[in-house]
N, C-alpha and C positions, 0 to 999 in steps of 0.2 A: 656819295654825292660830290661836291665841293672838293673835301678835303682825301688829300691823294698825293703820295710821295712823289708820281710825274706830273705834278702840274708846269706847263709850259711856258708860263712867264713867272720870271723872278718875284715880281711883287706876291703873286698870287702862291707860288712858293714857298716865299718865305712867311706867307697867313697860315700854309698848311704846316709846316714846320713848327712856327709856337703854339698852334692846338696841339698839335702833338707830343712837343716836350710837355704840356702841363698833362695828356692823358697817363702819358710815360709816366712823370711824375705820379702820380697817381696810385697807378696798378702797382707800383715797386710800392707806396705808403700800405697798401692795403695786403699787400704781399702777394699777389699776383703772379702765378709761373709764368704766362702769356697775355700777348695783346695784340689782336688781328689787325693790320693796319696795309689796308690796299692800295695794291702799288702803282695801279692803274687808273685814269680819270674813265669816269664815263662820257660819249662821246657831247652828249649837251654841254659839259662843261667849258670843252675844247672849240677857243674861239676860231681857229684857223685847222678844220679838220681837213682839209683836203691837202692840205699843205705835204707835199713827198718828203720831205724831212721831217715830218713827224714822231716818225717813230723811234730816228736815231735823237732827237729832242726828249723824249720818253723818257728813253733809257737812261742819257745823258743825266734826266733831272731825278731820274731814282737815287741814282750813285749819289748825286751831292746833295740830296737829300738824307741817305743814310750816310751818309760824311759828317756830314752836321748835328744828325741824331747821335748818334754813335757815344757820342759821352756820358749822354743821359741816360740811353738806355742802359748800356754799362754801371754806369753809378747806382740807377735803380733796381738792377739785379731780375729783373723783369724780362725774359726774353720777347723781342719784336716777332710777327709771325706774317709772312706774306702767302696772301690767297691767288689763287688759278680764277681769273675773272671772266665770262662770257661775251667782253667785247668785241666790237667789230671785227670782220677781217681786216688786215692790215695793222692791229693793233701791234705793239711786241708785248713779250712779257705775261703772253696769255695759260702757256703750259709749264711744265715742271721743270724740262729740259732747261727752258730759258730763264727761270726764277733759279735756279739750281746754279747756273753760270753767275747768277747775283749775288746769292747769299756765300756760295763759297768762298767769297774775298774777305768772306768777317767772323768773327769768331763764334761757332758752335751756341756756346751759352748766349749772347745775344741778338742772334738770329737763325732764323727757320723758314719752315714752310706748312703751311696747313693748305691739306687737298681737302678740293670741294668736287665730291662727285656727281653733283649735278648739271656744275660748269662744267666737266671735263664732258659728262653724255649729250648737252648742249652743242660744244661745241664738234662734240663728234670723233671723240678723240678714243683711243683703245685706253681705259684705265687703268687695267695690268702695266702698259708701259709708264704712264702718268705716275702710279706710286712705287716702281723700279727705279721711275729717273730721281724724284723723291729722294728717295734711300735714304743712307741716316739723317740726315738735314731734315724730315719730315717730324713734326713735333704735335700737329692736330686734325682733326677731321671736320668736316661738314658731310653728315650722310644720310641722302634723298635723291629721291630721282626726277625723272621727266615724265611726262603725260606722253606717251608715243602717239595718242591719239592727235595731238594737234602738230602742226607744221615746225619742223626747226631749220635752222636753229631761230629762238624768238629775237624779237628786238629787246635789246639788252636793257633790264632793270622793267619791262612791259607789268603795266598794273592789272589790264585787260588780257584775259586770255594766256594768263605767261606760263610756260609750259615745268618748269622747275621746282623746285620745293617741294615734293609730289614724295606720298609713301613710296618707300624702298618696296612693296609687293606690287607696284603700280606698272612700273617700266619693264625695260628688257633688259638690263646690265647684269651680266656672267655676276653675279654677288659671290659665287664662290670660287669663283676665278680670282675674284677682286680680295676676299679673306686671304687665299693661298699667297698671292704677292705681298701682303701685310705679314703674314709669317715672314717670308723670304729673305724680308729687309730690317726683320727682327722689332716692328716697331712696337714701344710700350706705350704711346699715347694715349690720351683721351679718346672714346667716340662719342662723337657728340652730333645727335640730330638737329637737321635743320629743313625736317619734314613739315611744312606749315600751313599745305595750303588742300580741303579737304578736294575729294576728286570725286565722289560717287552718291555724296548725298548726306554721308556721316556727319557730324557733329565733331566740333574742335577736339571734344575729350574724348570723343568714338576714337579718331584718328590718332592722339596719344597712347591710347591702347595702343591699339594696332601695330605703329610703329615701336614701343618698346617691346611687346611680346616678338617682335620680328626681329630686333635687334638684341633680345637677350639671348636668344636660337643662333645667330648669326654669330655673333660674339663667343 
């Protein structure tokens, strides 16, 4: 919501920046390996969306954002973890590629990347290449799909109708396409579902099944 490493005014900035050294804080006390922290606003927050500088403003406000994080996260031993978000066109910083260009400037142990592959099918993107661009710098997962049945891509964060968080058996993503690239790049992370929203009629614990029996096959 709110709080987001590109917020576009300073003040607003620097609100997102001290929530975050105290969650940083936090997850290093609790001992914590990761802490997914989005690096992108959603577009309600952003007072001047139309604005064509935008998104060099974005970007801008990532960097000195993890400039300023950078110590905290460091001291708390806690790696930061940047997600692949289904914002608007026009956004930056939506795929791996360009998250990839971000994180490289910092060091390994406190920063990453966690691919969501539901934003990536969202926004229409080939996944194979998403967790290629990834490569080592990848450190978590979010794994669910889209409802192919309804219209994409949706509007971004939609409560009605949202097509996303949807069982991995639901959609149409090459899943073993998407395993083989996860060997490729050698990754040992976590997988972790972020399957949540039922599609057929099942029951919240129906759809827990479901998607564990499907992802302990997959895995």
């Amino acid at each position: 919501g709110r709080y987001t490493l590109g917020a576009t005014d300073e003040d607003w900035r620097h609100e997102c920046i001290a929530v975050f050294k105290e969650y940083v804080r936090l997850a290093g006390a609790l001992g914590l390996t990761e802490i997914v922290i989005h690096p992108i606003p959603a577009k309600d927050w952003v007072p001047d969306i139309d604005d064509p500088k935008l998104p060099t403003r974005i970007r801008e406000a990532v960097q000195r954002s993890l400039d300023d994080l950078m110590p905290t996260i460091e001291k708390s031993g806690t790696r930061v973890t940047l997600e692949n978000l289904p914002r608007l066109n026009g956004m930056p910083l939506r795929t791996m590629k360009e998250l990839r260009g971000v994180v490289d400037g910092y060091p390994e142990k406190a920063l990453g990347l966690i691919l969501d592959t539901g934003h990536v099918a969202v926004l229409g993107l080939d996944p194979v290449d998403e967790v290629h661009a990834a490569g080592e710098r990848l450190c978590g997962t979010h794994i669910h799909d889209i409802d192919v049945r309804t219209q994409v891509p949706a509007p971004p964060w939609a409560t009605e109708g949202r097509v996303d968080h949807h069982s991995p058996t639901l959609g149409n993503l090459d899943w073993a396409a998407m395993r083989k690239a996860f060997t490729e790049i050698g990754y040992t992370g976590p997988w972790t579902s972020e399957a949540t929203i039922p599609s057929h009629g099942e029951s919240r614990e129906e759809l827990a099944r479901e998607v564990r029996d499907w992802m302990t096959t997959w895995v």
